[in-house]
C-alpha positions as CSV (number, residue, x, y, z in Angstrom):
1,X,0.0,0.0,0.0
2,X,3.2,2.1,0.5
3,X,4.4,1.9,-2.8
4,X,1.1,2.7,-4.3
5,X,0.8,5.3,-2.4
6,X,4.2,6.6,-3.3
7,X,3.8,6.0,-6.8
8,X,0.1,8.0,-6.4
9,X,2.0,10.9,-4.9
10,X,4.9,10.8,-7.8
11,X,2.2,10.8,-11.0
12,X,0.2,13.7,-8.7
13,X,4.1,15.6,-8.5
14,X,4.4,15.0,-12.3
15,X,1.0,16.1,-13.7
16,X,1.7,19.5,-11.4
17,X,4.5,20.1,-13.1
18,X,2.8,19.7,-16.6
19,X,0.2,22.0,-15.5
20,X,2.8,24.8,-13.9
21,X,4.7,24.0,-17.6
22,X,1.6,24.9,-19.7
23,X,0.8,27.8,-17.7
24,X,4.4,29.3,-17.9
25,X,4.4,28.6,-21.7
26,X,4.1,31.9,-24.2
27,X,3.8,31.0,-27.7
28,X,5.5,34.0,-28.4
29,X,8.3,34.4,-26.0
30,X,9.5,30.7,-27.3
31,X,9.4,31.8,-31.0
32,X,11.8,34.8,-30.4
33,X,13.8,32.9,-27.9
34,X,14.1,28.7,-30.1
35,X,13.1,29.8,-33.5
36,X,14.0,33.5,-34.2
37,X,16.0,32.2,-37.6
38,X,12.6,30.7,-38.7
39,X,10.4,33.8,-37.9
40,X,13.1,36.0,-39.3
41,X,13.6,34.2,-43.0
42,X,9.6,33.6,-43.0
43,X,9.5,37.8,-42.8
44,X,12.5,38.0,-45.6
45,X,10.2,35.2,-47.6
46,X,7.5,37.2,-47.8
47,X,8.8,40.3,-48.3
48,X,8.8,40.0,-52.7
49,X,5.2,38.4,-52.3
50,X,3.7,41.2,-50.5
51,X,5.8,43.5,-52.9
52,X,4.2,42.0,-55.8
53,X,0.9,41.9,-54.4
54,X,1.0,45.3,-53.5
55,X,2.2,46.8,-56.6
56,X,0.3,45.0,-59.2
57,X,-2.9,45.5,-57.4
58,X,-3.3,48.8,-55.4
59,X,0.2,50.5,-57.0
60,X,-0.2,49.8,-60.3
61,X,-3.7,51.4,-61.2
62,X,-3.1,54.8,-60.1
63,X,0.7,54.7,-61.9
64,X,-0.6,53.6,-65.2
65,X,-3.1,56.6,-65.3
66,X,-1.0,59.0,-64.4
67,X,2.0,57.7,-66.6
68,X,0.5,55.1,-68.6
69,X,-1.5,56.8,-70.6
70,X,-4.5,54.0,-69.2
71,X,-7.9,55.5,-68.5
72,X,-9.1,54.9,-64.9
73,X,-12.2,52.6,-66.2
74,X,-9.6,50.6,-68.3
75,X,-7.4,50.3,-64.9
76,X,-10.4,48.8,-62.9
77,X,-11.3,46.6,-65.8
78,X,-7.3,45.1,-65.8
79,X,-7.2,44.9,-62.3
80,X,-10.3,42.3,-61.8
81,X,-8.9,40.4,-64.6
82,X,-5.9,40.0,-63.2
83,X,-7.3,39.3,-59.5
84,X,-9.3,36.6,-61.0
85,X,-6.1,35.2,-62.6
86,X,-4.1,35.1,-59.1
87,X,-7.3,34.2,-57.3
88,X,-6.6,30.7,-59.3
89,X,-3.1,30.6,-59.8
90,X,-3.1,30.3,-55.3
91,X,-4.3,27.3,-55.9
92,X,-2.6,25.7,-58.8
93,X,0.4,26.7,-56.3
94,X,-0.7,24.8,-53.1
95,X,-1.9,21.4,-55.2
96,X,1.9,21.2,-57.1
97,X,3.5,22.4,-53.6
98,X,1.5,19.1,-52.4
99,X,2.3,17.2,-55.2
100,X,6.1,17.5,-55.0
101,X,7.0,20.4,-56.6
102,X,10.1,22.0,-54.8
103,X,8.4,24.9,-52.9
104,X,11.6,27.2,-52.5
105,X,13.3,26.1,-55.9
106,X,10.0,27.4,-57.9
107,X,10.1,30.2,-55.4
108,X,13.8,31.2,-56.1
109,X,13.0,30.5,-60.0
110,X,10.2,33.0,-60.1
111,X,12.1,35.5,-58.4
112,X,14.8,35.1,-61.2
113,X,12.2,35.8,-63.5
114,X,11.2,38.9,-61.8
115,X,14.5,40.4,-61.9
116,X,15.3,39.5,-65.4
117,X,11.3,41.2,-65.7
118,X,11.3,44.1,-64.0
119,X,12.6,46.3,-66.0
120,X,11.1,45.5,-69.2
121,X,7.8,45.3,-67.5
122,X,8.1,49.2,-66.4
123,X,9.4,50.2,-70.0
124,X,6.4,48.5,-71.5
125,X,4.5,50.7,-69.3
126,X,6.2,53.7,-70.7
127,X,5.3,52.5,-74.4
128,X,1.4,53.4,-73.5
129,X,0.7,50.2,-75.0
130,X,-2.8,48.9,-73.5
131,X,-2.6,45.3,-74.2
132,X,1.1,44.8,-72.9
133,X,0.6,46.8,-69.9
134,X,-2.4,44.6,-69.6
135,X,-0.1,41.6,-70.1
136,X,2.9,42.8,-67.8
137,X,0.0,43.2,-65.0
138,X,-1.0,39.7,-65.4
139,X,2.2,38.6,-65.4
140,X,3.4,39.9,-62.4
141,X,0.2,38.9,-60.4
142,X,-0.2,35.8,-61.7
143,X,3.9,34.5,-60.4
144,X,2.6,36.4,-57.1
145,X,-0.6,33.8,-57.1
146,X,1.4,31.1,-57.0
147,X,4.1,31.8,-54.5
148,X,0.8,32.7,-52.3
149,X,-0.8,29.2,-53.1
150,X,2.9,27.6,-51.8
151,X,3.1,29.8,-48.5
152,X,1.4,27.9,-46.1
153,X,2.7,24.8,-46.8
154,X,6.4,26.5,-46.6
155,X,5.1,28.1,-43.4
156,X,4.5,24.5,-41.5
157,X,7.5,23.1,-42.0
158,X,9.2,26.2,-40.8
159,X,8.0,26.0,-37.2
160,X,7.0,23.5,-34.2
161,X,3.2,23.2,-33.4
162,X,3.8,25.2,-30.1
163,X,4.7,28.1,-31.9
164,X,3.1,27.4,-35.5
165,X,0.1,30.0,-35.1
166,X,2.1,32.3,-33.9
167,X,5.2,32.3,-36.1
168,X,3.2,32.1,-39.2
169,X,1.0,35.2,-38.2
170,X,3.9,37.5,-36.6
171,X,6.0,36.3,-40.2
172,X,3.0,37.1,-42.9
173,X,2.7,40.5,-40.9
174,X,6.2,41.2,-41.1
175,X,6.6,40.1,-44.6
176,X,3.2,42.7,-45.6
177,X,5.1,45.4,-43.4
178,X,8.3,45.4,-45.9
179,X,6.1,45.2,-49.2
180,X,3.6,47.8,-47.7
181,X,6.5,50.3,-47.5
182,X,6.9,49.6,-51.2
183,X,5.0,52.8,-52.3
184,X,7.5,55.1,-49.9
185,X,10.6,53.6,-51.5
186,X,9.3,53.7,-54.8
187,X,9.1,57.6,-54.7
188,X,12.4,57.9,-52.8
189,X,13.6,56.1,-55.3
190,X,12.0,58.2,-57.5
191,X,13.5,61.5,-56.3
192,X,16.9,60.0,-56.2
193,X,16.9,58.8,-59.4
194,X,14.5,61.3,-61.3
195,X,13.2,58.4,-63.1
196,X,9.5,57.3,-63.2
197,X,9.4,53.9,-64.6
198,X,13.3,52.4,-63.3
199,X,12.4,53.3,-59.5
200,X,9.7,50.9,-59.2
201,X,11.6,48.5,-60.9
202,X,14.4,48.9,-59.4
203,X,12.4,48.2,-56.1
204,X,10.5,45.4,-57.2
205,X,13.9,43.6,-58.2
206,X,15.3,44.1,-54.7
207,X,12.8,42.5,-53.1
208,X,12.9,39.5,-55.5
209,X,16.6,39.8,-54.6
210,X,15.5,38.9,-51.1
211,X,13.1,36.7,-51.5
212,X,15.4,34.3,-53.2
213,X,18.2,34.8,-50.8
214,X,15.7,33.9,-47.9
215,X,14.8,30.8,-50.2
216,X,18.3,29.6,-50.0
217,X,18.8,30.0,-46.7
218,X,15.5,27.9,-46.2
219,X,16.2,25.1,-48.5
220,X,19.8,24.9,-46.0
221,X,18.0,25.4,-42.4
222,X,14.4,23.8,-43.4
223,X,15.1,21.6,-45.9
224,X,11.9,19.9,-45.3
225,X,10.2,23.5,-46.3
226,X,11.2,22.7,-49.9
227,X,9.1,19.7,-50.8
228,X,7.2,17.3,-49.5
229,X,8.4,14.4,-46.9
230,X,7.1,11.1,-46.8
């Protein structure tokens, strides 16, 4: 009856401790303190995909009117019709994320393709050409669709349950806070360089530039971010 009791009393101790343990436990003060590299690559991720977003969707409109040569109506026409087109390009994303297709490698390559892109895209602007500025638009949103439909699988394998909520909020926040500054460096840029159409490029490319780097330093740290594990 000793031991019993004594064993009684040690299961009691234990399940005390859990308790004190889960009470203690801030989803938040463990990301910064066990997974900060996680948190702070998941910001640097995001930070061409809210870019993107951002420009080609609230940016955009307003620049192609006023340098463009793009009626307003014409604007709203290209922007729903190229919402609809990322709308389903999120996800084509997720289903070949989930079907094997290297996450961060496609990430990195469409990155690549924004750099080589930028540029040309914002001269094509400049031509006052509606069909290729439509074109450009869709372009852009449509690679920004499917980096969106690949984010929350990316996101999982980044972090730990405990802290899974919480690092994928704080990091998509993070990641929207560098892209939603896009519109302020874009007319620094601007002012620095007196040019219209290279400053948003130029800004658009950078954050592709860091986008990709982040991607490398994931597929190295989470390898299991990249593609799917059995």
């Amino acid at each position: 009856n000793r031991t019993s009791n004594d064993a009684q009393i040690a299961v009691h101790d234990v399940e005390r401790q859990a308790d004190a343990h889960k009470q203690q436990y801030v989803p938040v003060l463990e990301l910064f303190r066990s997974h900060w590299r996680g948190l702070l690559l998941h910001s640097l991720y995001g930070c061409w995909l809210s870019a993107s977003f951002l420009i080609g969707y609230s940016w955009l409109p307003s620049f192609l009117v006023a340098h463009g040569g793009i009626s307003t109506r014409m604007t709203l026409w290209m922007v729903c019709s190229c919402m609809i087109l990322f709308t389903l390009m999120v996800p084509i994303g997720g289903i070949l994320a989930d079907k094997g297709v290297p996450r961060l490698t496609a990430t990195i390559a469409i990155c690549v393709a924004s750099v080589a892109l930028a540029i040309p895209q914002f001269m094509v602007f400049s031509m006052h050409h509606l069909a290729y500025s439509w074109l450009m638009q869709a372009t852009l949103l449509a690679m920004s669709g499917y980096v969106m439909g690949m984010l929350p699988a990316v996101m999982s394998a980044i972090y730990p349950a405990g802290v899974r909520v919480s690092g994928c909020n704080l990091g998509v926040n993070l990641g929207s806070t560098m892209g939603g500054t896009c519109p302020l460096i874009i007319t620094a840029v601007q002012a620095a360089t007196g040019s219209v159409f290279y400053a948003p490029a130029i800004v658009l490319a950078a954050t592709a530039v860091i986008t990709a780097a982040a991607s490398f330093c994931l597929i190295r740290f989470y390898p299991q971010a990249n593609k799917q594990t059995s």
